[in-house]
py3Dmol code that shows the C-alpha trace and the ligand (Angstrom):
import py3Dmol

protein = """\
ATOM      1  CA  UNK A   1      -6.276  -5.000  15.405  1.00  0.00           C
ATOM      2  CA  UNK A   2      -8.273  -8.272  16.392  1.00  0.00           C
ATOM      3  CA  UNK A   3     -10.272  -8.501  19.545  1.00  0.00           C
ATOM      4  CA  UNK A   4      -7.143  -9.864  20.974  1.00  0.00           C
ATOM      5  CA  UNK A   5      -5.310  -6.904  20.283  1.00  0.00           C
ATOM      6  CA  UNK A   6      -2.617  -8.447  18.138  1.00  0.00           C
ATOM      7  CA  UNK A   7      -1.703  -6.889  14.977  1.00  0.00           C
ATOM      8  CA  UNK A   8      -2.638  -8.445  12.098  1.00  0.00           C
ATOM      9  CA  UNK A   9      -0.139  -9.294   9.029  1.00  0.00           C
ATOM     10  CA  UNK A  10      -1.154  -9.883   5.541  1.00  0.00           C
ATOM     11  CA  UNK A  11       0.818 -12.344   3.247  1.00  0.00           C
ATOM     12  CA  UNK A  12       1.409 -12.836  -0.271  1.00  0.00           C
ATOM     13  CA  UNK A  13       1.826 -16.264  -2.261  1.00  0.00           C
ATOM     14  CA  UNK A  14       5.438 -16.081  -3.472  1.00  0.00           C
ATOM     15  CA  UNK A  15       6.665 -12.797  -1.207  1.00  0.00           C
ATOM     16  CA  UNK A  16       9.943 -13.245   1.019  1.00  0.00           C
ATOM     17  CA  UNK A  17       7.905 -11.072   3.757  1.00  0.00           C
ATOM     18  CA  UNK A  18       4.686 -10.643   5.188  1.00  0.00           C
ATOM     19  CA  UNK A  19       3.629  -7.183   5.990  1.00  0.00           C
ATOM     20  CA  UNK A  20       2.569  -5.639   9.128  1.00  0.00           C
ATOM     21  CA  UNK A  21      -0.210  -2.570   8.620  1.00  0.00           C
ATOM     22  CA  UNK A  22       0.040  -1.321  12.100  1.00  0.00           C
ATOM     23  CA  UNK A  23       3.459   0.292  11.136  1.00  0.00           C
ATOM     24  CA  UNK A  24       1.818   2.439   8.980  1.00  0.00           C
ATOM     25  CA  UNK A  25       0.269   4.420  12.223  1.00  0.00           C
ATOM     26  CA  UNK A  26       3.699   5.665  12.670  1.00  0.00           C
ATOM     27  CA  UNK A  27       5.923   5.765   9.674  1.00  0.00           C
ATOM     28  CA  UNK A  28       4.696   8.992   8.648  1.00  0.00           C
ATOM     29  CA  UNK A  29       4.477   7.896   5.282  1.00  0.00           C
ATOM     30  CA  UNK A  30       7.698   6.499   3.724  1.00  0.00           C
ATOM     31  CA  UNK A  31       5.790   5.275   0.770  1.00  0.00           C
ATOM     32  CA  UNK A  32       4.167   8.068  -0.088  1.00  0.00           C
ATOM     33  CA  UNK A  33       7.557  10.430  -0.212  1.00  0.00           C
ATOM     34  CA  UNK A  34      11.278   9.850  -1.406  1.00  0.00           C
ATOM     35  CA  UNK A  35      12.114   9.195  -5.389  1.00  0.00           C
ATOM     36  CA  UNK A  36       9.859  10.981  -7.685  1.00  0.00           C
ATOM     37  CA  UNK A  37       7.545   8.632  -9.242  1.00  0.00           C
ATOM     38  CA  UNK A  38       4.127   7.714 -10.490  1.00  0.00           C
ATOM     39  CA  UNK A  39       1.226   6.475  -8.566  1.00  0.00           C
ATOM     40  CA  UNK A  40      -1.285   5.382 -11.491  1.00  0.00           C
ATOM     41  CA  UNK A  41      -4.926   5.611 -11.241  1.00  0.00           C
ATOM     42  CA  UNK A  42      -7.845   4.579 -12.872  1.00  0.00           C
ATOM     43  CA  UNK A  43     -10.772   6.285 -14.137  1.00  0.00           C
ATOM     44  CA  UNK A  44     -12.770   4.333 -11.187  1.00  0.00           C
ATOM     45  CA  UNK A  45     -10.420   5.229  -8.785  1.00  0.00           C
ATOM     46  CA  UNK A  46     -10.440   9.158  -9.703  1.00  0.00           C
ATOM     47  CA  UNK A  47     -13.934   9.397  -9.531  1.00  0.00           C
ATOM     48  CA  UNK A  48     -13.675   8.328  -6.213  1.00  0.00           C
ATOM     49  CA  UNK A  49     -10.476  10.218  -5.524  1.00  0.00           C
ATOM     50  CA  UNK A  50     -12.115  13.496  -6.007  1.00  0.00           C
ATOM     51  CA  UNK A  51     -15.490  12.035  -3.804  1.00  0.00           C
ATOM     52  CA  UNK A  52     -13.040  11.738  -1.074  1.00  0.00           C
ATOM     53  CA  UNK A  53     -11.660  15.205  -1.562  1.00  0.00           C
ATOM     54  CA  UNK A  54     -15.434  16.523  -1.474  1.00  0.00           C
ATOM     55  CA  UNK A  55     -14.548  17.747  -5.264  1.00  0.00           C
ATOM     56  CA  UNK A  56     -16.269  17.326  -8.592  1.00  0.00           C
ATOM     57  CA  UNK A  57     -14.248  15.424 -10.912  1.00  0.00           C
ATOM     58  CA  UNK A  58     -12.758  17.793 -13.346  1.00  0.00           C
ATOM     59  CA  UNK A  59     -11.447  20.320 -10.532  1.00  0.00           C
ATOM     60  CA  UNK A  60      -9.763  17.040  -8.742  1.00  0.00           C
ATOM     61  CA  UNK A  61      -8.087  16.080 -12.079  1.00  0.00           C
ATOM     62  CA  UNK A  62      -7.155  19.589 -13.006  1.00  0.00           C
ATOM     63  CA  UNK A  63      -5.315  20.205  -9.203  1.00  0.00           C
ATOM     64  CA  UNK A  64      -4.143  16.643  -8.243  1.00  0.00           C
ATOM     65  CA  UNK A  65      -3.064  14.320 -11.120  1.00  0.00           C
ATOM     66  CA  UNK A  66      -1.028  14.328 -14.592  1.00  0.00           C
ATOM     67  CA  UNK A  67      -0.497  12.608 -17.849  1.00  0.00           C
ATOM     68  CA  UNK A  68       2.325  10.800 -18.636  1.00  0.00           C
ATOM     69  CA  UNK A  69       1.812   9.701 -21.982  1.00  0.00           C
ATOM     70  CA  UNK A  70      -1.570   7.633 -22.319  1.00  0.00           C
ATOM     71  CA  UNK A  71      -1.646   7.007 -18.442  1.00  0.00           C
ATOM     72  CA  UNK A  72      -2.428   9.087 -15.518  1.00  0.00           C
ATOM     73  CA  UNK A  73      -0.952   9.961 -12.195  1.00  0.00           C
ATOM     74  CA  UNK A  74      -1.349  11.786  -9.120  1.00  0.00           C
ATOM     75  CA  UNK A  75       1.009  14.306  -9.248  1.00  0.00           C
ATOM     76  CA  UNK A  76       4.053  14.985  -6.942  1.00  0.00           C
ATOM     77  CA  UNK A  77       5.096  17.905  -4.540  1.00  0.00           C
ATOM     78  CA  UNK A  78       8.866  18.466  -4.827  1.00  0.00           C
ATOM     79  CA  UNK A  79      10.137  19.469  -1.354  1.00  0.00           C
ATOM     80  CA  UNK A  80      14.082  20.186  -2.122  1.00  0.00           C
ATOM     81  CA  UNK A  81      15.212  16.620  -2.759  1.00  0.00           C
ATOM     82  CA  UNK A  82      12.349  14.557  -1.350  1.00  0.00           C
ATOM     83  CA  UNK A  83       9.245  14.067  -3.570  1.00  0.00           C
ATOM     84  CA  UNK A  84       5.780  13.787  -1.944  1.00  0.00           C
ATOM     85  CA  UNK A  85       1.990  12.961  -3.324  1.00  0.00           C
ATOM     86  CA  UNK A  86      -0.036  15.786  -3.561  1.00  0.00           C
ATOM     87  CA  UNK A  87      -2.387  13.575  -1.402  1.00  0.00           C
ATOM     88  CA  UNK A  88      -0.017  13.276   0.963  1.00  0.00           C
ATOM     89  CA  UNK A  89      -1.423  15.568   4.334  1.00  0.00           C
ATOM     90  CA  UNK A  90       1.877  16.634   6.276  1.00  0.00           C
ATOM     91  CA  UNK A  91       0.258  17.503   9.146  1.00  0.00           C
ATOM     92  CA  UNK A  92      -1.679  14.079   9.057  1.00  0.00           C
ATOM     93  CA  UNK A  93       1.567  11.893   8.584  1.00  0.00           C
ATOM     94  CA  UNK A  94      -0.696  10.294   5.919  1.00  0.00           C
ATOM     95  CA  UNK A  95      -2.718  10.221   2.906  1.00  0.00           C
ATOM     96  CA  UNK A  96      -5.975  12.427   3.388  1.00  0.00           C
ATOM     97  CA  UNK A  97      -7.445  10.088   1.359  1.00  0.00           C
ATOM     98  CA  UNK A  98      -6.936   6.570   2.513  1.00  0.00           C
ATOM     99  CA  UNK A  99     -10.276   4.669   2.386  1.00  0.00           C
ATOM    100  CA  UNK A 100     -10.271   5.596  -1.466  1.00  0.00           C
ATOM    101  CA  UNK A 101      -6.564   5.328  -2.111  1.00  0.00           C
ATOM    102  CA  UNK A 102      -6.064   3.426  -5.536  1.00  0.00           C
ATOM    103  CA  UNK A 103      -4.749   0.146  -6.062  1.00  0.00           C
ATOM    104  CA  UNK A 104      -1.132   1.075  -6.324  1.00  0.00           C
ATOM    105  CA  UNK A 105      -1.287   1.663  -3.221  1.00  0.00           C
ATOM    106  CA  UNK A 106      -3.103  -0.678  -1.741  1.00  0.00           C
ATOM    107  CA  UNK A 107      -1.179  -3.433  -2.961  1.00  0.00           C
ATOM    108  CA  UNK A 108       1.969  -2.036  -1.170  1.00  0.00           C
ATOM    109  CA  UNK A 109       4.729  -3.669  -0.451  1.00  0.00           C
ATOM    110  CA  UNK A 110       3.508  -6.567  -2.490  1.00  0.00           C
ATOM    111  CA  UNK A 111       4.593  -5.314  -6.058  1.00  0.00           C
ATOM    112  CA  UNK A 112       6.211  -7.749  -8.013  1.00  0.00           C
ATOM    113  CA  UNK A 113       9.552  -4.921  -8.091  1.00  0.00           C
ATOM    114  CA  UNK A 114       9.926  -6.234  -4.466  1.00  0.00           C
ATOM    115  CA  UNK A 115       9.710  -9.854  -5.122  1.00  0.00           C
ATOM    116  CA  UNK A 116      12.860  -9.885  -6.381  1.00  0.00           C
ATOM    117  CA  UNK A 117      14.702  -6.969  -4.314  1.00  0.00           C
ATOM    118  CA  UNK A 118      13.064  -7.904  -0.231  1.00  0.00           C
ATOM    119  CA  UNK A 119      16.202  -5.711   1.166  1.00  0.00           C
ATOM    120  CA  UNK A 120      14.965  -2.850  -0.566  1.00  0.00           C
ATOM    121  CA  UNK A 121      11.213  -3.521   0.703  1.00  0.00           C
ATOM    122  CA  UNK A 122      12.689  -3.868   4.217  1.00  0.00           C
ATOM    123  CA  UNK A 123      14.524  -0.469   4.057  1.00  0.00           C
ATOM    124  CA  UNK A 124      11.230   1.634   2.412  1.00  0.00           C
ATOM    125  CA  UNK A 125       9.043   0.290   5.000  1.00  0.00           C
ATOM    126  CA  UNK A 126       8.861  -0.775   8.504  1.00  0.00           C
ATOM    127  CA  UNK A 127       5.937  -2.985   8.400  1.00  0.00           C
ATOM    128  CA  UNK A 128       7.928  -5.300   6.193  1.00  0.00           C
ATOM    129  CA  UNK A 129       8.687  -8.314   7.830  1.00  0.00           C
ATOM    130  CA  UNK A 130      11.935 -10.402   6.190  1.00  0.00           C
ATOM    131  CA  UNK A 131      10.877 -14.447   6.376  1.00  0.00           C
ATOM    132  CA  UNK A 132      14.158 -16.663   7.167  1.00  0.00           C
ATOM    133  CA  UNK A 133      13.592 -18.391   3.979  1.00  0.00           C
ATOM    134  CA  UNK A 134      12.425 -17.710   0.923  1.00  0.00           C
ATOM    135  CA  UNK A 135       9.883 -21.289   1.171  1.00  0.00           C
ATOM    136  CA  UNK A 136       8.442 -19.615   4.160  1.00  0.00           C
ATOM    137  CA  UNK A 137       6.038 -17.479   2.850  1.00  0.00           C
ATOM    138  CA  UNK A 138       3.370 -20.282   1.885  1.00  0.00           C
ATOM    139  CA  UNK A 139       4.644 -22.698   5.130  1.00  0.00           C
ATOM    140  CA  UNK A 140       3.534 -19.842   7.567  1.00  0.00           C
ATOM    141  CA  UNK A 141       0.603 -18.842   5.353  1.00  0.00           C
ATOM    142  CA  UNK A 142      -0.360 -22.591   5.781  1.00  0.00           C
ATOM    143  CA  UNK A 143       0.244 -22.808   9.406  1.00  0.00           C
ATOM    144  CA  UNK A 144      -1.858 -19.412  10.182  1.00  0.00           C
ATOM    145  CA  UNK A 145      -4.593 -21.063   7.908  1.00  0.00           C
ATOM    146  CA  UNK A 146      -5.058 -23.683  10.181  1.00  0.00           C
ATOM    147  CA  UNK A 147      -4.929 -21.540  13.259  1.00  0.00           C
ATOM    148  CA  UNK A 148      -7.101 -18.918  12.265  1.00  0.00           C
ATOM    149  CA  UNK A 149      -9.280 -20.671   9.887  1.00  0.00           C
ATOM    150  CA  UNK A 150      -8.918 -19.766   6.213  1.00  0.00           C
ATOM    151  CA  UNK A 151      -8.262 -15.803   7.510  1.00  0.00           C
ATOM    152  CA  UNK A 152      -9.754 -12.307   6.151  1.00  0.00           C
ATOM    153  CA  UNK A 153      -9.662 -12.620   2.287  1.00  0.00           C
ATOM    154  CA  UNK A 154      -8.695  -9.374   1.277  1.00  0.00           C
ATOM    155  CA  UNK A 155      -9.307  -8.604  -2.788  1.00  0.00           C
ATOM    156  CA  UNK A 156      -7.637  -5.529  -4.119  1.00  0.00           C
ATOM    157  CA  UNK A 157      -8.940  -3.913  -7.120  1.00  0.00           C
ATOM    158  CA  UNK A 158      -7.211  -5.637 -10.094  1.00  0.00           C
ATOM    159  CA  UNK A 159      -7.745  -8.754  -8.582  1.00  0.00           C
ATOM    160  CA  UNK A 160      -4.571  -8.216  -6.230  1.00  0.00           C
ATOM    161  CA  UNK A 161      -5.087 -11.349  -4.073  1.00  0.00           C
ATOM    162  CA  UNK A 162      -3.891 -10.864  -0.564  1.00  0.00           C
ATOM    163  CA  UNK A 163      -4.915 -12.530   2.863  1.00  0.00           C
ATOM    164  CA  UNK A 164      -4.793 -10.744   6.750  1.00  0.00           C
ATOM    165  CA  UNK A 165      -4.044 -13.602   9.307  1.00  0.00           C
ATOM    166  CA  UNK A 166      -3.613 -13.468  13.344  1.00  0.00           C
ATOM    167  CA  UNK A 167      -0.564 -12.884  13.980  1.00  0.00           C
ATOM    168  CA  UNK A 168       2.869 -13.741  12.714  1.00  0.00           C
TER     169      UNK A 168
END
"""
ligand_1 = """\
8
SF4
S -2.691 8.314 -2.774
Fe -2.415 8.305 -0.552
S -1.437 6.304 -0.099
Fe -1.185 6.680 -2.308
S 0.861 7.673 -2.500
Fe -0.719 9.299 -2.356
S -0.786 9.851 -0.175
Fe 0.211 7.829 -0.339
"""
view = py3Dmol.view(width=600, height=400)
view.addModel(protein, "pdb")
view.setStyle({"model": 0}, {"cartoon": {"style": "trace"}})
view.addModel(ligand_1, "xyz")
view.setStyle({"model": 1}, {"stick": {}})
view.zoomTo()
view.show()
């Protein structure tokens, strides 16, 4: 939140939708549930990862992650058909490790797999925000530049370039 209490919405060059992080305080964590999947991390981001968890390294890679073939992954928690994180806190609504989540995450919605499929964006998350057109994205990235100033610049690990504007 700003000073004037307005949520803010970060944009991506070439997205159909902008993405609202206040939804995130009440989702309970649609992202970090559903399909079984793989959230990839670094050795940087592990290392951190188990600093977060208050555990040395080799104990947080022998509970939490997974190979899958050269790479590795934080591992799931199958809960009958639903697939969660181990990170994932239940009682939380959210990941127990947020400040150090990796870049996978961070980058959320804003994966190029959602470029191409918004609806499906829409329907994972609620902080997704459709624009009318798919031109929009840069005219109301433009038009909050010029309100705002040039905005928060927001660099993700892996160079994951992303700005946080007041408001849509
Ligand atoms: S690391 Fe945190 S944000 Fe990422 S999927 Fe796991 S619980 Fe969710």
């Amino acid at each position: 939140m700003n000073p004037m209490n307005q949520p803010i919405v970060l944009t991506c060059d070439g997205f159909p939708f902008v993405f609202n992080p206040s939804a995130c305080d009440t989702c309970g964590g649609y992202c970090c549930n559903g399909e079984s999947g793989n959230i990839w991390v670094t050795r940087r981001e592990i290392v951190a990862l188990a600093e977060a968890m208050g555990m040395d390294v080799p104990s947080f890679v022998d509970r939490y992650l997974k190979k899958v073939g050269y790479r590795t992954s934080i591992g799931e928690r199958c809960e009958g058909d639903n697939y969660a994180c181990l990170l994932f806190d239940r009682k939380k609504g959210g990941c127990s490790v947020y400040g150090a989540r990796p870049a996978q995450c961070r980058s959320f919605p804003f994966w190029d797999y959602f470029k191409e499929r918004p609806d499906e964006a829409e329907a994972e998350c609620p902080g997704v925000i459709r624009l009318k057109n798919p031109g929009d994205t840069d005219e109301k990235g433009e038009r909050l530049r010029q309100r705002d100033g040039e905005g928060d610049d927001m660099k993700f690990p892996g160079d994951f370039p992303c700005t946080a504007h007041l408001p849509i």
